[in-house]
N, CA, C and O of each residue as an XYZ file, in Angstrom:
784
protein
N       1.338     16.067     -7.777
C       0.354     15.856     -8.834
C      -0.933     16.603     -8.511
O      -1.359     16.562     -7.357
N      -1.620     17.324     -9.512
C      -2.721     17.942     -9.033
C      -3.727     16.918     -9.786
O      -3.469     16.460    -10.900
N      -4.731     16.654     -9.165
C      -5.768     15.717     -8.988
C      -7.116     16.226     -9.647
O      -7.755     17.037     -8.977
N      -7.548     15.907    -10.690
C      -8.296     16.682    -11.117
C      -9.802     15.243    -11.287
O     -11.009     15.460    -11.181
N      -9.295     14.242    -11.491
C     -10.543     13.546    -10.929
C      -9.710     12.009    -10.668
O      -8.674     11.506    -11.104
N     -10.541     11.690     -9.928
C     -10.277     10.005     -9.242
C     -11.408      9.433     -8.912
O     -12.318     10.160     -8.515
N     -11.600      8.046     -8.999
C     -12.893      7.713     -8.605
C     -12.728      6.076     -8.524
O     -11.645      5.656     -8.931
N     -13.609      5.173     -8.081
C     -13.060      4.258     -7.974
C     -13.857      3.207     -9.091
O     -15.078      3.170     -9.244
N     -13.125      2.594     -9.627
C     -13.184      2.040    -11.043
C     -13.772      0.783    -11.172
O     -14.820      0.455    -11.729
N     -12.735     -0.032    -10.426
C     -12.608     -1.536    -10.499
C     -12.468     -2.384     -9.235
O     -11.484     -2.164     -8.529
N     -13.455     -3.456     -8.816
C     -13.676     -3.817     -7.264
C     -13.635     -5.680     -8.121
O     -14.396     -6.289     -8.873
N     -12.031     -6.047     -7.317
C     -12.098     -7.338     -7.776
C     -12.369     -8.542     -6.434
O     -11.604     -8.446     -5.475
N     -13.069     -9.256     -6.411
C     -13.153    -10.151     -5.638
C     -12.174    -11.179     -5.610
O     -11.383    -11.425     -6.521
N     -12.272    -11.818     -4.427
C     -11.832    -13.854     -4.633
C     -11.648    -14.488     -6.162
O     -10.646    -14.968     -6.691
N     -12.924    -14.316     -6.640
C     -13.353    -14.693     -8.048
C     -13.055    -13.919     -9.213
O     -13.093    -14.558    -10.265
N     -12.750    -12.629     -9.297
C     -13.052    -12.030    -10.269
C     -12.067    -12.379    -11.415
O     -11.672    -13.537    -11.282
N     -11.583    -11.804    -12.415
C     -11.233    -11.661    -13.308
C      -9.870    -10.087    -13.310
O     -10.300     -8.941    -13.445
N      -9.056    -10.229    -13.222
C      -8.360     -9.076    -13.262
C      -8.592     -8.276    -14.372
O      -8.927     -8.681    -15.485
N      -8.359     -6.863    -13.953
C      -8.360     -6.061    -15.424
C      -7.305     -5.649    -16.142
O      -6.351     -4.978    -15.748
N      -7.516     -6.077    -17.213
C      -6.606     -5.461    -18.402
C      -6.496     -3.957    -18.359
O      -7.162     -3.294    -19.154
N      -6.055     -3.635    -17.873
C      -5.444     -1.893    -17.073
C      -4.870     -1.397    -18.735
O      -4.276     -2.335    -19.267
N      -4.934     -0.206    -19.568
C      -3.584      0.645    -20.034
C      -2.777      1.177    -19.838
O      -1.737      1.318    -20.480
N      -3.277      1.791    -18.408
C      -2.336      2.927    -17.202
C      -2.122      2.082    -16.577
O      -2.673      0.998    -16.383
N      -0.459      3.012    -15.867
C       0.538      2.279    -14.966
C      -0.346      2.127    -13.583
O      -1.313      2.829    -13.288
N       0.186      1.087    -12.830
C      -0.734      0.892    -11.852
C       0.193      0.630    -10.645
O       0.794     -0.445    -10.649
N       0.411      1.596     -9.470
C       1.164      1.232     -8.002
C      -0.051      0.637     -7.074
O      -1.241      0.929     -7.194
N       0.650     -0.459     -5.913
C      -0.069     -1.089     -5.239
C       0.442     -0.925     -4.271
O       1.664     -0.957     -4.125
N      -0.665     -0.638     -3.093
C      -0.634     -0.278     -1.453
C      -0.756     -2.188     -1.026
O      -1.649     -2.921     -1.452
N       0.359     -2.614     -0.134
C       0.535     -3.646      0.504
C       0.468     -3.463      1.719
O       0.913     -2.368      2.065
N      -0.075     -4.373      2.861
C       0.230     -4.027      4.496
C      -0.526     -4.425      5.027
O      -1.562     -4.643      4.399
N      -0.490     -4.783      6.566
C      -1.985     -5.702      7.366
C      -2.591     -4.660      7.513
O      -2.342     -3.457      7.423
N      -3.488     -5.332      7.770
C      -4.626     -4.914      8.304
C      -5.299     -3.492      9.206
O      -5.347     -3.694     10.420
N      -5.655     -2.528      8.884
C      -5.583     -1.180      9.172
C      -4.501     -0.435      9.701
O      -4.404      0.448     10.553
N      -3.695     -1.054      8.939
C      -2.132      0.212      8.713
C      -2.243      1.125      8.294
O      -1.245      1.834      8.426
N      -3.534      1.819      7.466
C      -3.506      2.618      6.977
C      -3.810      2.897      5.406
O      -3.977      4.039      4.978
N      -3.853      1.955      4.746
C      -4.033      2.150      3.304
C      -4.979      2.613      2.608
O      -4.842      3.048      1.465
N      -6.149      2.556      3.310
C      -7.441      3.314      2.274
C      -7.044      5.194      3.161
O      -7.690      6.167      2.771
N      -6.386      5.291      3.843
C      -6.607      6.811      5.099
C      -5.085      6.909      3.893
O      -5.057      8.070      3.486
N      -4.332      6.383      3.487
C      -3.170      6.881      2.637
C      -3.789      7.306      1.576
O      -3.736      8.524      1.405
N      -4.502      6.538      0.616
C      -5.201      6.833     -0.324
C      -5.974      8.152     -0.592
O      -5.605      9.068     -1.327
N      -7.003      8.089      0.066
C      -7.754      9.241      0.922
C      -6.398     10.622      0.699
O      -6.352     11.574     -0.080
N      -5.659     10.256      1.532
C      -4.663     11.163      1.847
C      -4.053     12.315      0.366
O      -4.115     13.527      0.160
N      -3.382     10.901     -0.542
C      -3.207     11.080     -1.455
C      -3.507     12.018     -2.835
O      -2.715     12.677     -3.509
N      -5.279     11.772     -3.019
C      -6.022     11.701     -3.565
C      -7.405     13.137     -2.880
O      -8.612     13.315     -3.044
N      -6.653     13.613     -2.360
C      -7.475     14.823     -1.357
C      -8.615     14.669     -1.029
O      -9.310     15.630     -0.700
N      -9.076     13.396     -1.043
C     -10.523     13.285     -0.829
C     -10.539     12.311      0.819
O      -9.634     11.647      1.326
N     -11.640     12.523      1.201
C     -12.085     12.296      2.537
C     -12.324     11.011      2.708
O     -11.849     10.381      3.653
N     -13.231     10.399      1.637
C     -13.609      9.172      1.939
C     -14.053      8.172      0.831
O     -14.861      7.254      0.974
N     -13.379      8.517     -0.296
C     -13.125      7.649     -1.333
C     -12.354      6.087     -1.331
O     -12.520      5.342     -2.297
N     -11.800      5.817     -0.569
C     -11.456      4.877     -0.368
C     -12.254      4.804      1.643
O     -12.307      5.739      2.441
N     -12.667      3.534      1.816
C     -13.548      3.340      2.480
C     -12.832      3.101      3.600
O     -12.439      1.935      3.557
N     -12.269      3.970      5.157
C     -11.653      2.945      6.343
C     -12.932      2.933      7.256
O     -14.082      3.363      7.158
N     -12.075      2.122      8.347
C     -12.992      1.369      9.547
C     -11.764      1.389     10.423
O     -10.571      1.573     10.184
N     -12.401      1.157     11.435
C     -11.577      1.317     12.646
C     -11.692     -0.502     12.942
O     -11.056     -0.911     13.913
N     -12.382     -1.396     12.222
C     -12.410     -2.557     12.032
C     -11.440     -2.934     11.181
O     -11.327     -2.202     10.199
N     -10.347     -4.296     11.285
C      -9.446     -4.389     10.612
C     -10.349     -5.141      9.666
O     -11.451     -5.612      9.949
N      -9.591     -5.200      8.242
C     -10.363     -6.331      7.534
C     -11.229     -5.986      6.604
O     -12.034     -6.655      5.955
N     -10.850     -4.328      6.619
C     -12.762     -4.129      6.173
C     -12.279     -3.658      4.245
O     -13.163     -3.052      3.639
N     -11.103     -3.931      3.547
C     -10.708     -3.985      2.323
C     -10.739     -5.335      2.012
O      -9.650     -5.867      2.228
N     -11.589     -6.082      1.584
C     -11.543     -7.711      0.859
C     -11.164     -7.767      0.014
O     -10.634     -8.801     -0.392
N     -11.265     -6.433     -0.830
C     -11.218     -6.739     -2.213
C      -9.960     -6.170     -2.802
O      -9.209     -5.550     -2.049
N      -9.536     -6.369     -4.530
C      -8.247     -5.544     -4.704
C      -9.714     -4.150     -5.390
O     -10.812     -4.233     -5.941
N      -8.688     -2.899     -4.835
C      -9.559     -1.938     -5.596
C      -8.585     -1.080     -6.592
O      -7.389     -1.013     -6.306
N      -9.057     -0.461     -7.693
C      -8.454      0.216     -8.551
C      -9.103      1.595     -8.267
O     -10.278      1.841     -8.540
N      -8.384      2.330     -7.792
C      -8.431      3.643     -8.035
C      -7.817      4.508     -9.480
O      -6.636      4.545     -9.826
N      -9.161      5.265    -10.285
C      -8.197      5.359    -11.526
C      -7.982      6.777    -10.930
O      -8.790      7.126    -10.069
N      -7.080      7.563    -11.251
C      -6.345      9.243    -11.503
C      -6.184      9.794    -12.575
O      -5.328      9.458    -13.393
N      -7.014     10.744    -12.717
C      -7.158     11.830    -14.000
C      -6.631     11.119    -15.257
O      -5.980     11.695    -16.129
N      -7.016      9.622    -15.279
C      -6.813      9.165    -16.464
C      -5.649      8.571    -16.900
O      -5.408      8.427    -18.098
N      -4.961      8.240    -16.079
C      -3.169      8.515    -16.899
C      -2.822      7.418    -15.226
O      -1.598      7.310    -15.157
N      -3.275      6.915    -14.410
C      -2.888      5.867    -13.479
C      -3.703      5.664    -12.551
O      -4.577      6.437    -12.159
N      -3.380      4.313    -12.052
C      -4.347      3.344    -11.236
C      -3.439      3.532     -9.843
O      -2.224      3.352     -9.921
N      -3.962      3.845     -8.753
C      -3.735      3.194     -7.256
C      -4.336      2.301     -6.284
O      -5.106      2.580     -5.365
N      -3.771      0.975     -6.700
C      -4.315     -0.449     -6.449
C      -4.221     -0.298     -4.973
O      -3.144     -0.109     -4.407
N      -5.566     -0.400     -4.247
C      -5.590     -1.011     -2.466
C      -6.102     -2.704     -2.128
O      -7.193     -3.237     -1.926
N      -4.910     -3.106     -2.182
C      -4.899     -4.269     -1.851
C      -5.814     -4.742     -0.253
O      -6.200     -4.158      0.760
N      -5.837     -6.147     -0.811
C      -6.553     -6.580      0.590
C      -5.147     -6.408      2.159
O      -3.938     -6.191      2.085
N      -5.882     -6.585      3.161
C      -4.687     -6.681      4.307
C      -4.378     -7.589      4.363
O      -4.976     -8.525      3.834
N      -3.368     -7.695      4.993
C      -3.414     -9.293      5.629
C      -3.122     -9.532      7.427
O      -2.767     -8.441      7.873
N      -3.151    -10.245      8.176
C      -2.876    -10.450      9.359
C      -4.390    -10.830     10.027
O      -5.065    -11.850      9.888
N      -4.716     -9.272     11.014
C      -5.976     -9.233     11.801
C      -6.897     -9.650     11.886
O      -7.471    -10.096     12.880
N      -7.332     -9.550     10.420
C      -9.003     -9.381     10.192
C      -9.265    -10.821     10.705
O      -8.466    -11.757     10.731
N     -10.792    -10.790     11.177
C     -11.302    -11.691     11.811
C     -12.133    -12.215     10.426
O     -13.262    -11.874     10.074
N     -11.357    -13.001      9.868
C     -11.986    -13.801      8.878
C     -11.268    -15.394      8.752
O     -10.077    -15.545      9.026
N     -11.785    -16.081      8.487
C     -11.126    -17.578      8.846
C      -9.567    -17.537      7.997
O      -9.208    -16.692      7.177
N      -8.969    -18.471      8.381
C      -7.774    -18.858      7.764
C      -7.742    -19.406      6.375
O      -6.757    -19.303      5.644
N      -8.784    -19.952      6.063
C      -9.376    -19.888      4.286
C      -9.266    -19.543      3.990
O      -8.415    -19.809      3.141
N      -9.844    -18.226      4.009
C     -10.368    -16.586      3.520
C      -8.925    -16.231      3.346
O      -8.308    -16.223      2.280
N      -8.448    -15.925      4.598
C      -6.954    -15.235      4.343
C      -6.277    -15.359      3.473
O      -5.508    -14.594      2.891
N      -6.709    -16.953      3.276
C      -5.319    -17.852      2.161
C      -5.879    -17.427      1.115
O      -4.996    -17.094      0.325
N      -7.214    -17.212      0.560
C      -7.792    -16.686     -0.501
C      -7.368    -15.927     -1.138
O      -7.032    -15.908     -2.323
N      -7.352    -14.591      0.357
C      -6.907    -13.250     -0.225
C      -5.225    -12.869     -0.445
O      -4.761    -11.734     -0.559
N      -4.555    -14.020     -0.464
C      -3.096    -14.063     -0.235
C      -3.067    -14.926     -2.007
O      -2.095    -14.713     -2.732
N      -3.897    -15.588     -2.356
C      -3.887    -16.075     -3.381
C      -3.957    -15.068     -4.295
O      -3.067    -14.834     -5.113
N      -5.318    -14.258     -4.156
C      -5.705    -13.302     -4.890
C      -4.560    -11.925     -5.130
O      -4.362    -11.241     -6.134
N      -3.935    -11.873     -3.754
C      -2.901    -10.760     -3.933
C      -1.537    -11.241     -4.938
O      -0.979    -10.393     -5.634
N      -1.186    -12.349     -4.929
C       0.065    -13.053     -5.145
C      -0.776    -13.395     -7.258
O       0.030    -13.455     -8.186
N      -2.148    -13.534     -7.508
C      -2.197    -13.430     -8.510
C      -1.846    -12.505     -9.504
O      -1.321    -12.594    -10.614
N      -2.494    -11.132     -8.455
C      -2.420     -9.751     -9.422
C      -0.629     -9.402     -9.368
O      -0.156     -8.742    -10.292
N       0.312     -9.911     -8.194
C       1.612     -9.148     -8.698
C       2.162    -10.175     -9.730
O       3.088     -9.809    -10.454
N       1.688    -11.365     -9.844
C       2.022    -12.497    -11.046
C       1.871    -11.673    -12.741
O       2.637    -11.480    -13.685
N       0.630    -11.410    -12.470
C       0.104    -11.170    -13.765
C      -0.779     -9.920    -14.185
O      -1.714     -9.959    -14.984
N      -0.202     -8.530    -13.336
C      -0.853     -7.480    -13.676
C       0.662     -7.359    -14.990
O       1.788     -7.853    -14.938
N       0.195     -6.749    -15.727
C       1.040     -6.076    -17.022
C       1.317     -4.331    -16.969
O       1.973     -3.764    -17.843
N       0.608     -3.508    -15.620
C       0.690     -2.319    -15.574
C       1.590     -2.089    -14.489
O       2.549     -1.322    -14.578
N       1.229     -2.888    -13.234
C       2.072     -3.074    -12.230
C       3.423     -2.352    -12.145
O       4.449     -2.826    -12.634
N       3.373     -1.304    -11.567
C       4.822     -0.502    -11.420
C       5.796     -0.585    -10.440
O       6.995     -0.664    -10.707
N       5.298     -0.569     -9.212
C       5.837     -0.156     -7.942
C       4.694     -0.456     -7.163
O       3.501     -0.212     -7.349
N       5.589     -1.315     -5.816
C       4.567     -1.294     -4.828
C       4.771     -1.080     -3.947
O       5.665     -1.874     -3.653
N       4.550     -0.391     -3.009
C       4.313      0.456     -1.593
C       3.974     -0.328     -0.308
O       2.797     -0.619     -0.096
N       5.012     -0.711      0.623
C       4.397     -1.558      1.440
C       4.311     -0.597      2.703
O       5.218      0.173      3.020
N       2.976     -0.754      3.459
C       2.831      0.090      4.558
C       3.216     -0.645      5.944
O       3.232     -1.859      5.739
N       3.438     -0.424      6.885
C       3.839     -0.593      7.914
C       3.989      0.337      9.013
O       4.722      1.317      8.876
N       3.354      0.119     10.108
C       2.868      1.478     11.540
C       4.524      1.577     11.721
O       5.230      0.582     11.560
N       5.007      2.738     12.033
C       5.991      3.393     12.683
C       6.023      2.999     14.247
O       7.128      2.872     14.775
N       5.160      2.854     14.807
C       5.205      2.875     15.726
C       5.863      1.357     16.575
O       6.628      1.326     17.539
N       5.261      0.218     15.834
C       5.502     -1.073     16.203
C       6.579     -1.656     15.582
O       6.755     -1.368     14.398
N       7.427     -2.503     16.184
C       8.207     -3.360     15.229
C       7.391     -4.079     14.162
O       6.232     -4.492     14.158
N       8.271     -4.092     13.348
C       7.173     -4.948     12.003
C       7.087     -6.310     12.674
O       7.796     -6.555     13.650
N       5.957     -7.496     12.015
C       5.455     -8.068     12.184
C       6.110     -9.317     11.580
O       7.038     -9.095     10.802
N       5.840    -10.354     11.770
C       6.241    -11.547     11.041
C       5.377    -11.312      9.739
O       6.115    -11.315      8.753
N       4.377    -11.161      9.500
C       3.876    -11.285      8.182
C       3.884    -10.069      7.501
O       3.459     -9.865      6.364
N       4.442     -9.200      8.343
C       4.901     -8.036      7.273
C       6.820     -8.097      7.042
O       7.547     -7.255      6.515
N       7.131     -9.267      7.593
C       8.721     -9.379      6.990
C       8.530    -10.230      5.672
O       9.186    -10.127      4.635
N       7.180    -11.347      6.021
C       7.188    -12.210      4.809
C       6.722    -11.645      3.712
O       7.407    -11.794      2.699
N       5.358    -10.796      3.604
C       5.113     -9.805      2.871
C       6.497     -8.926      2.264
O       6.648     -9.258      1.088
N       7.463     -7.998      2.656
C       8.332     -7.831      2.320
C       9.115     -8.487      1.305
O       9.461     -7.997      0.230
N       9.391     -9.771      1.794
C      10.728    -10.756      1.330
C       9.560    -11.523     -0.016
O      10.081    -11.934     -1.052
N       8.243    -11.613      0.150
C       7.659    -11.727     -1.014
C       7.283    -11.126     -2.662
O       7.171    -11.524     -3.822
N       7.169     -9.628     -1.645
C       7.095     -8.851     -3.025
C       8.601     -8.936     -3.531
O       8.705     -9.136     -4.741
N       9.878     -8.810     -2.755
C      11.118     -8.909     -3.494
C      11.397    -10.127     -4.350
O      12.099    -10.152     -5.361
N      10.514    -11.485     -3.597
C      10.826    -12.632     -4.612
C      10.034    -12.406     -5.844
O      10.294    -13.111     -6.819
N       9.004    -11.419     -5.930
C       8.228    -11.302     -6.995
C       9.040    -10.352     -8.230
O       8.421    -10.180     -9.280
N      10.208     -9.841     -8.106
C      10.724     -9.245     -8.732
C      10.471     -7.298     -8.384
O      10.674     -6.374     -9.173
N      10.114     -7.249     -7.340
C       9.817     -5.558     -7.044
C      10.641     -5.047     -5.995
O      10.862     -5.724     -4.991
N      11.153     -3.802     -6.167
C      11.425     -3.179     -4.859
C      10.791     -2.279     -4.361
O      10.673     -1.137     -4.803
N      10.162     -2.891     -3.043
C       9.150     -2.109     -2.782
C       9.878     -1.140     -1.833
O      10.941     -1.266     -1.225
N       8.774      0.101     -1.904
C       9.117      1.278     -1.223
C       8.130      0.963      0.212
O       6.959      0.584      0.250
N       9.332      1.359      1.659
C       8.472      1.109      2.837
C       8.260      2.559      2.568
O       8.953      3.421      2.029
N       6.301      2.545      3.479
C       5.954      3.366      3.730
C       5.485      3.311      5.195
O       4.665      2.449      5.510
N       6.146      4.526      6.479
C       6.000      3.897      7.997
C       4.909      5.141      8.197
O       5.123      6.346      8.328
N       3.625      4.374      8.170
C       2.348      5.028      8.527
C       1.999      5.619      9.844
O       2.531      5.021     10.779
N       1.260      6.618     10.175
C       0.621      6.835     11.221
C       1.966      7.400     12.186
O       2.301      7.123     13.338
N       2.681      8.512     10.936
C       3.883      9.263     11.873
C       3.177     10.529     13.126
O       3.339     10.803     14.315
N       2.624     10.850     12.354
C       1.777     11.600     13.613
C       1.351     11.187     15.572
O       1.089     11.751     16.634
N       1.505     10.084     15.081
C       1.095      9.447     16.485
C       2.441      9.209     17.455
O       2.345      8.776     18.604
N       3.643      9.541     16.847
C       4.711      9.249     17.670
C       5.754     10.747     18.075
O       5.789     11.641     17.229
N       6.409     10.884     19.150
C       6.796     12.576     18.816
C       8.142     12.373     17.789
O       8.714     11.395     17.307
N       8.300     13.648     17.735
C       9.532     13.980     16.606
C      10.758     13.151     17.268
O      11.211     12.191     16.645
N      11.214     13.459     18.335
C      12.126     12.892     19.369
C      12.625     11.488     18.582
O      13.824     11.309     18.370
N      11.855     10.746     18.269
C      11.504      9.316     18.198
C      11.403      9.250     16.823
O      10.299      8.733     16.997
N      11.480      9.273     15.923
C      11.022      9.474     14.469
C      12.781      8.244     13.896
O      12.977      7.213     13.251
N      13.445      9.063     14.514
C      14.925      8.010     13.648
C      14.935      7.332     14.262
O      14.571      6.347     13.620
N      15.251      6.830     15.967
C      14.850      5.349     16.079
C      14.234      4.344     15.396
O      14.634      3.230     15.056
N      12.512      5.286     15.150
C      11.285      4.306     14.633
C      11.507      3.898     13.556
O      11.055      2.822     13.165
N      12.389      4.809     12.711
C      12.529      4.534     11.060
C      13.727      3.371     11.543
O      13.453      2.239     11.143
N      14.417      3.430     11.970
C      15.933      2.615     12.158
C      14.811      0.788     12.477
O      15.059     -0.309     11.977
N      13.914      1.075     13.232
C      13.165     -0.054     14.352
C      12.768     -1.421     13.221
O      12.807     -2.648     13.135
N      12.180      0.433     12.110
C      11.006     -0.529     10.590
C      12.318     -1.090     10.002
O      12.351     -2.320      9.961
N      12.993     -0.689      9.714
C      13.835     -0.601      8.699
C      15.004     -2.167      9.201
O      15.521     -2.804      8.283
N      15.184     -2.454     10.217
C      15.847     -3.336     10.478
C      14.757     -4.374     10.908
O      14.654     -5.126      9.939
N      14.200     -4.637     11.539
C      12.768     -5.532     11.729
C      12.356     -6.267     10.602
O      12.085     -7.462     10.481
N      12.360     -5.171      9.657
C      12.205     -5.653      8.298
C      13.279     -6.588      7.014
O      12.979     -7.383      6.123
N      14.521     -6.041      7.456
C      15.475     -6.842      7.073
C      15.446     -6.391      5.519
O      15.316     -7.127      4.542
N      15.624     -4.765      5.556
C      15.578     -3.940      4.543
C      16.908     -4.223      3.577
O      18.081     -4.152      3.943
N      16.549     -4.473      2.602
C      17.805     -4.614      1.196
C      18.457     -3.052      1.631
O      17.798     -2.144      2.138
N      20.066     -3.000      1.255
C      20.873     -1.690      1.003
C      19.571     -0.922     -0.062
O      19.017     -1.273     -1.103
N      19.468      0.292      0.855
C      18.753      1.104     -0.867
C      17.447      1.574     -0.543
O      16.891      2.564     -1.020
N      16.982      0.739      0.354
C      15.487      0.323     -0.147
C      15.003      1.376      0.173
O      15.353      1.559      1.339
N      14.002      2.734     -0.384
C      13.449      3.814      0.311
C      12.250      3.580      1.342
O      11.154      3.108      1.042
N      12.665      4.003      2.631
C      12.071      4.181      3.796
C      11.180      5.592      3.790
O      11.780      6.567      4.241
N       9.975      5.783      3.382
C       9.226      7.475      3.957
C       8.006      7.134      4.970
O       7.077      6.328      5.020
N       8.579      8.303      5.828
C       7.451      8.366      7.033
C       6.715      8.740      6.691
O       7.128      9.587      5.900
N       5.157      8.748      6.697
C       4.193      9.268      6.656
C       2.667      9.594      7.331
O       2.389      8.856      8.277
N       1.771     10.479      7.010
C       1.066     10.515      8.195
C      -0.294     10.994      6.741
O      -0.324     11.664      5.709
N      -1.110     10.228      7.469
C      -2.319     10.448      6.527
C      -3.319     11.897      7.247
O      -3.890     12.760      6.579
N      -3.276     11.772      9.056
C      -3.951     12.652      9.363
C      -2.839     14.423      9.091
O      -3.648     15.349      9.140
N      -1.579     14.897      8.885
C      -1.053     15.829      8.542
C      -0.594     16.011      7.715
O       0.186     16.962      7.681
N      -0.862     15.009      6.281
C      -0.308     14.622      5.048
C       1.208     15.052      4.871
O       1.548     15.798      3.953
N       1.808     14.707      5.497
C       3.484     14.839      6.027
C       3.769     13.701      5.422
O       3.195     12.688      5.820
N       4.970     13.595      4.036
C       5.467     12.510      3.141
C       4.419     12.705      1.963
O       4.779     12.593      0.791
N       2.807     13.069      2.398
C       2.520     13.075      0.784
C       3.284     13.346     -0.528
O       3.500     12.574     -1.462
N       3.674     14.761     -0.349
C       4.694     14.962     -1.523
C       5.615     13.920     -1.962
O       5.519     13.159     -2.924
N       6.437     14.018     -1.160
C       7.385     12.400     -1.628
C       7.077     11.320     -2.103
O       7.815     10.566     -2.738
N       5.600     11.119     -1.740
C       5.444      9.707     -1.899
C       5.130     10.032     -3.340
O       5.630      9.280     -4.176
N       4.479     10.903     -3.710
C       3.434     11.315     -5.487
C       4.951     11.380     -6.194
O       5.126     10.541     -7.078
N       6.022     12.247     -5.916
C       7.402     11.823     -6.353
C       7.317     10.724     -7.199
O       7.171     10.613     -8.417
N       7.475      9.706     -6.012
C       7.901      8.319     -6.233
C       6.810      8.261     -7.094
O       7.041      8.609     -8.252
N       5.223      7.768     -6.708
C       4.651      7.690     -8.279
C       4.681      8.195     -9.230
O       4.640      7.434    -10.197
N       4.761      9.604     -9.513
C       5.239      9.824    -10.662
C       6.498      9.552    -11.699
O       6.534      9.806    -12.903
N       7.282      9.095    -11.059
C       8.919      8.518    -11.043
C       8.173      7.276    -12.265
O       8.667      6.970    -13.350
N       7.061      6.817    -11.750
C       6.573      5.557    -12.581
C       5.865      5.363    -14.179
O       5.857      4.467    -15.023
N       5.229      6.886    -14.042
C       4.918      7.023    -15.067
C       5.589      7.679    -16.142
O       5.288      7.872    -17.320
N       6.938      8.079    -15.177
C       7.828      8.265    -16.635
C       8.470      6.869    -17.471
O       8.996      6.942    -18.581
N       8.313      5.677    -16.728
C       9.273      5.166    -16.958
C       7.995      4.296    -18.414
O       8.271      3.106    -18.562
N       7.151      4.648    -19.064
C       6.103      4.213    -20.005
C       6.945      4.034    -21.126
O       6.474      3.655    -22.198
């Protein structure tokens, strides 16, 4: 996709009010600095439009990224790390579990997960959630750069069973610092906006 403007639209809180979207809208899922605003970024050729930290935690909010008009790329809050009370968390687990209830644009959602680590308990439940929500989400195994080539099908084999992946489910490696999988992944979103 060539990118001719993006910018960021819509910043929903705890409280807010979801938006009534027209454009199709994919959502980035995953704890806590896996990578999702540096995917975005990635995506979206821009540097620092979506905001990271080397602090986990630092996305509270759901954000709407709109694209040249014609689709939204939702960055969800994390979940796991962040040093915010167990309230909060449940908040933002409320807030996430609202918007896949009742977004109406909602296409596809993208769950991220490091290549490097076995997945997590709350990124199996995350998983097995968005599937009870009616989605199949596409894994995305972040931060391929950091591991050598050598190692790449193990790591995918590591996510991919850890996770307790449905037959099917598309697995892409990706790397935000050598944008390696970008292409594929814009694929897959675009795959979404045909389906209008």
């Amino acid at each position: 996709m060539v990118i001719r403007e993006a910018s960021l639209e819509t910043v929903c809180g705890i409280t807010s009010t979801l938006p009534a979207n027209s454009a199709p809208e994919v959502a980035f899922a995953g704890k806590s600095n896996v990578g999702k605003s540096s995917l975005i970024n990635a995506l979206l050729n821009r540097k620092a439009l979506a905001r990271t930290s080397g602090q986990p935690g630092k996305t509270q909010t759901i954000n709407f990224y709109k694209v040249n008009q014609e689709l939204y790329l939702v960055d969800l809050p994390g979940y796991g790390y962040a040093k915010v009370s167990r309230q909060t968390q449940e908040k933002w687990g409320k807030m996430i579990e609202r918007y896949l209830h009742t977004s109406k644009q909602l296409r596809r959602v993208f769950l991220l997960v490091d290549i490097r680590h076995e997945p997590s308990e709350n990124d199996r439940m995350m998983y097995e959630w968005i599937v009870h929500n009616g989605y199949e989400p596409v894994i995305v195994a972040t931060k391929l750069d950091k591991i050598n080539r050598s190692q790449r099908q193990r790591h995918v084999r590591m996510v991919r069973e850890g996770l307790k992946a449905r037959p099917g489910t598309v697995l892409l490696p990706f790397s935000a610092q050598t944008k390696e999988g970008r292409e594929e992944l814009w694929a897959l979103i675009e795959e979404c906006l045909e389906d209008r």
